[in-house]
C-alpha positions as CSV (number, residue, x, y, z in Angstrom):
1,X,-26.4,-7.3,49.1
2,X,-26.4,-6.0,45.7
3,X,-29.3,-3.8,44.6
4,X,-32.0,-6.1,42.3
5,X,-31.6,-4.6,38.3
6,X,-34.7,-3.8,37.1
7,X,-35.7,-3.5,33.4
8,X,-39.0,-1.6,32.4
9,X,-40.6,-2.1,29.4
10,X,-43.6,-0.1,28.4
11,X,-45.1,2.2,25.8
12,X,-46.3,4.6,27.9
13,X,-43.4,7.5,29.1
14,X,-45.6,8.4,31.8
15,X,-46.0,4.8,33.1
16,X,-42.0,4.0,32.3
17,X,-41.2,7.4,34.4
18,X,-43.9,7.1,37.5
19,X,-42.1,3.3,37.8
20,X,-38.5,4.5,37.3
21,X,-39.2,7.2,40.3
22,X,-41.1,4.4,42.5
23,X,-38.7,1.8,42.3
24,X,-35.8,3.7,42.4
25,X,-37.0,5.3,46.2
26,X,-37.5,1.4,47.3
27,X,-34.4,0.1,48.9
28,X,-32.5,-2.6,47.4
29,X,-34.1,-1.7,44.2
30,X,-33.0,0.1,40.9
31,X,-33.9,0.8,37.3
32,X,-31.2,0.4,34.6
33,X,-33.3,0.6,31.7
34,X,-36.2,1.4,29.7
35,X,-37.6,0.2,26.5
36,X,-40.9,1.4,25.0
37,X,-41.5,-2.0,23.0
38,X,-40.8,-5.2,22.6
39,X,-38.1,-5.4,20.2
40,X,-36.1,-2.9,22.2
41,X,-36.5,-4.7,25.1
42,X,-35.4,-7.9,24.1
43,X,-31.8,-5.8,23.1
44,X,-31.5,-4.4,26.3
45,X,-32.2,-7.8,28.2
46,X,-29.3,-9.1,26.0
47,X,-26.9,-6.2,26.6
48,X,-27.6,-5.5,30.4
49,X,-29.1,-8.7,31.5
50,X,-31.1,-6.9,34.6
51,X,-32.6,-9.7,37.2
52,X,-36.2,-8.7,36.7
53,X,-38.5,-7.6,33.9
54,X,-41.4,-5.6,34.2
55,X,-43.4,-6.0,31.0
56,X,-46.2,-4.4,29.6
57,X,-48.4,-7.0,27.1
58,X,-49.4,-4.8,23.9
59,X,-47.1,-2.6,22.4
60,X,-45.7,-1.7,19.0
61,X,-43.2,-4.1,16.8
62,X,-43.1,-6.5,19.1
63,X,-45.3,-7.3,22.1
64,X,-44.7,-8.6,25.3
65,X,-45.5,-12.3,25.4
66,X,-43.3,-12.9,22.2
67,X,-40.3,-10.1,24.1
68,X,-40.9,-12.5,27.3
69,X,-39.9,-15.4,25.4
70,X,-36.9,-14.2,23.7
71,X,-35.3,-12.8,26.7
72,X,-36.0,-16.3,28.9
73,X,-34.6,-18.1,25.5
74,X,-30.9,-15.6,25.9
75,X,-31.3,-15.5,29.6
76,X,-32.8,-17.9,31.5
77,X,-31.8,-16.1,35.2
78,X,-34.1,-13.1,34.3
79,X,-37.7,-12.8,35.9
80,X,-40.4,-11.7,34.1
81,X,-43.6,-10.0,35.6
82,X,-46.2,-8.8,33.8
83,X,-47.8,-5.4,34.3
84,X,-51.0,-5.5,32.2
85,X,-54.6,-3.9,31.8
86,X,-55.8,-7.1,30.2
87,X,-57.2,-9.9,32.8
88,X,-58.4,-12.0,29.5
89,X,-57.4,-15.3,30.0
90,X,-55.1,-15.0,26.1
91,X,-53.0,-12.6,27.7
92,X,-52.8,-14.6,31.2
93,X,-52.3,-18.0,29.8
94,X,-50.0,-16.2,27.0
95,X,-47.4,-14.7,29.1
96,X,-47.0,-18.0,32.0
97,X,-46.7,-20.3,28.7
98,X,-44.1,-17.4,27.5
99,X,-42.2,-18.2,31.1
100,X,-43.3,-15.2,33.3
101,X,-42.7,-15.4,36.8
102,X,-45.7,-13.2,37.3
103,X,-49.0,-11.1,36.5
104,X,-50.0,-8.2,38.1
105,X,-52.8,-5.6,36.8
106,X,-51.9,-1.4,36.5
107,X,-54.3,-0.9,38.6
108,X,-52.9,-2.6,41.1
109,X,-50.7,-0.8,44.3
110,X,-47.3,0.0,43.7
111,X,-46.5,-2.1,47.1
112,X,-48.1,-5.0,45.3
113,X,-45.3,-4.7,42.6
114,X,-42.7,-4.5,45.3
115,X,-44.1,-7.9,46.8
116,X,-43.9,-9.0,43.1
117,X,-40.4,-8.4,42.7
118,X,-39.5,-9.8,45.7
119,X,-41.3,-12.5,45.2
120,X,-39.6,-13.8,41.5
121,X,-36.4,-12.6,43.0
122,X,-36.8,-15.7,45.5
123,X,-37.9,-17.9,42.3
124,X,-41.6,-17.5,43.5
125,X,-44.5,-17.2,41.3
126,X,-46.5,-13.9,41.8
127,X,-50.1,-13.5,40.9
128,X,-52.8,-10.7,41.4
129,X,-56.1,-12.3,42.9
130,X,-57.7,-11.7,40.4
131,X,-55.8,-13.5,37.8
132,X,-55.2,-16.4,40.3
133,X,-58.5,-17.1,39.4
134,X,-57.9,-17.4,35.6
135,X,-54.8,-19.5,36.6
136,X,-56.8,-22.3,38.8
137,X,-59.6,-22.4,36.7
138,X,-57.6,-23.3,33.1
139,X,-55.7,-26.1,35.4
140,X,-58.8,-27.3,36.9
141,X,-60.3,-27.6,33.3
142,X,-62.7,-24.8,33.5
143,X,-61.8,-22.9,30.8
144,X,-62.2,-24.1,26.5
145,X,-58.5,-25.4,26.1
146,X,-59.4,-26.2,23.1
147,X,-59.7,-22.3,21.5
148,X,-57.3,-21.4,20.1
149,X,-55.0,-17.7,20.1
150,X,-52.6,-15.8,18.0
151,X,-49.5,-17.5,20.1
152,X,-50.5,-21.1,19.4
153,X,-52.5,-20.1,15.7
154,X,-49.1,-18.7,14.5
155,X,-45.6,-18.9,14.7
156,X,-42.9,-16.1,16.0
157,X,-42.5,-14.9,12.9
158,X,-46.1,-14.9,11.5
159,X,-47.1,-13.1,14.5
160,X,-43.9,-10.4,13.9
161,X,-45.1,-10.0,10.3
162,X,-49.3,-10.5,11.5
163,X,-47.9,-7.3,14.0
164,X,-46.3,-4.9,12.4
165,X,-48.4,-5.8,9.2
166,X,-51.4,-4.7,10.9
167,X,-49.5,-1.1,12.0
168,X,-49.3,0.1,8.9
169,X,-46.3,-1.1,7.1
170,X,-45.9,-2.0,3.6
171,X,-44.8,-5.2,2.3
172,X,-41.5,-3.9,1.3
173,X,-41.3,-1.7,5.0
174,X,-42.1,-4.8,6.7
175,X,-39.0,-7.4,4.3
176,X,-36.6,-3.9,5.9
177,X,-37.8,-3.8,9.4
178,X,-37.2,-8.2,9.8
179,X,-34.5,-8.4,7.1
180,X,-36.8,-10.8,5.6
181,X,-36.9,-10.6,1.5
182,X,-40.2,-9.2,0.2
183,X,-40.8,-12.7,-1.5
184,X,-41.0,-14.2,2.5
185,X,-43.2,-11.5,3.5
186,X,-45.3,-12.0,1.1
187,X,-45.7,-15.7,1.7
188,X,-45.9,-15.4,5.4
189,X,-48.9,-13.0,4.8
190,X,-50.2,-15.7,2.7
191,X,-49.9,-18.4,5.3
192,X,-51.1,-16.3,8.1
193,X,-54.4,-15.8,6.4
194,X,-54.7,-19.2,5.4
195,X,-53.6,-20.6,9.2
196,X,-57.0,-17.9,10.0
197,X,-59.2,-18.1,7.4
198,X,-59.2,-14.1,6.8
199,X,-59.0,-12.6,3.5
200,X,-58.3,-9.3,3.6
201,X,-56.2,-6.7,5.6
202,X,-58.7,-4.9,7.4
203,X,-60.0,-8.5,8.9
204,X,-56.6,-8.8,10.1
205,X,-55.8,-5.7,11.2
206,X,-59.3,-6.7,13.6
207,X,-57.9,-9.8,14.4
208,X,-54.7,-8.6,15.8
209,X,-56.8,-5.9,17.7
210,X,-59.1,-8.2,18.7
211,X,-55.6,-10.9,20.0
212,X,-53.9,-8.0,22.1
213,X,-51.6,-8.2,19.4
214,X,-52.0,-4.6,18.3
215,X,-53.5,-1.6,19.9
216,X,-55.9,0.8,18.1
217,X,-53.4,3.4,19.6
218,X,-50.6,5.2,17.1
């Protein structure tokens, strides 16, 4: 039986390394990648097509929900688990509408992870306890359905500009890094805080903080 391919996508080298040393000792297992975002991630998934995903939520240029949804739109094979700090229901609800197979926490034991894998490799859903609980309470009707998020607020694209917008780039940096002109970045900016009602950069920048969509980190 061949070995399960395993992509790992975080923006952490210490995390990408401690998982590329764990999973490579489990039998039946192996690493053929890393990425340290989401837009890198979504090239590999293309290139290498690995059976399972193990993806990290916030990260640079592209995060994980939108990097989730991409890869299940050019492969729809792969599985994608989620390997988060953030329990928030945004995040939960974000990456299962984004077509993840499952959710685990860091904190969680690395033989949880294993069971994880092995778990989407059978085309089974695998959730933490913990976020089980977010799960069954939004499809029991617990939760506000009707509050909205970045991923139902905006579209790919607004968030892409909303993400990288809010890292720092210029207008111009940002028309380079999407091969967008600066005319369309200009009037996705425009839309994006007219979809929010915000009116200036640094209430954005808080915003996308706020979302998951951006990290205070650099």
């Amino acid at each position: 039986m061949e070995n399960v391919r395993i992509l790992i996508v975080d923006d952490h080298k210490i995390v990408r390394d401690g998982l590329r040393t764990l999973i490579d000792s489990e039998e039946g297992m192996e690493v053929i990648a890393e990425a340290e975002d989401g837009r890198s991630a979504v090239r590999l998934a293309e290139k290498l097509s690995p059976d399972v995903v193990i993806m990290d939520i916030s990260m640079p240029d592209m995060n994980g929900i939108d990097a989730t949804r991409q890869i299940l739109r050019l492969n729809r094979r792969a599985k994608v688990i989620a390997l988060s700090m953030y329990s928030d229901r945004r995040f939960v609800s974000g990456m299962l509408e984004a077509g993840a197979s499952g959710y685990l926490l860091k904190d969680c034991a690395f033989e949880e992870l294993v069971r994880a894998i092995r778990s989407v490799v059978s085309d089974q859903t695998y959730l933490s306890p913990s976020i089980a609980g977010i799960v069954v309470n939004r499809y029991i009707g617990k939760e506000n359905r009707s509050e909205g998020s970045v991923f139902t607020n905006l579209t790919q694209r607004e968030r892409e500009v909303l993400q990288v917008l809010s890292e720092g780039m210029s207008t111009k940096e940002i028309a380079y890094h999407l091969n967008l002109s600066v005319k369309t970045v200009e009037t996705h900016r425009r839309n994006i805080m007219e979809k929010l009602n915000i009116h200036s950069i640094s209430e954005l920048v808080k915003y996308a903080i706020r979302e998951g969509l951006t990290s205070l980190e650099k």
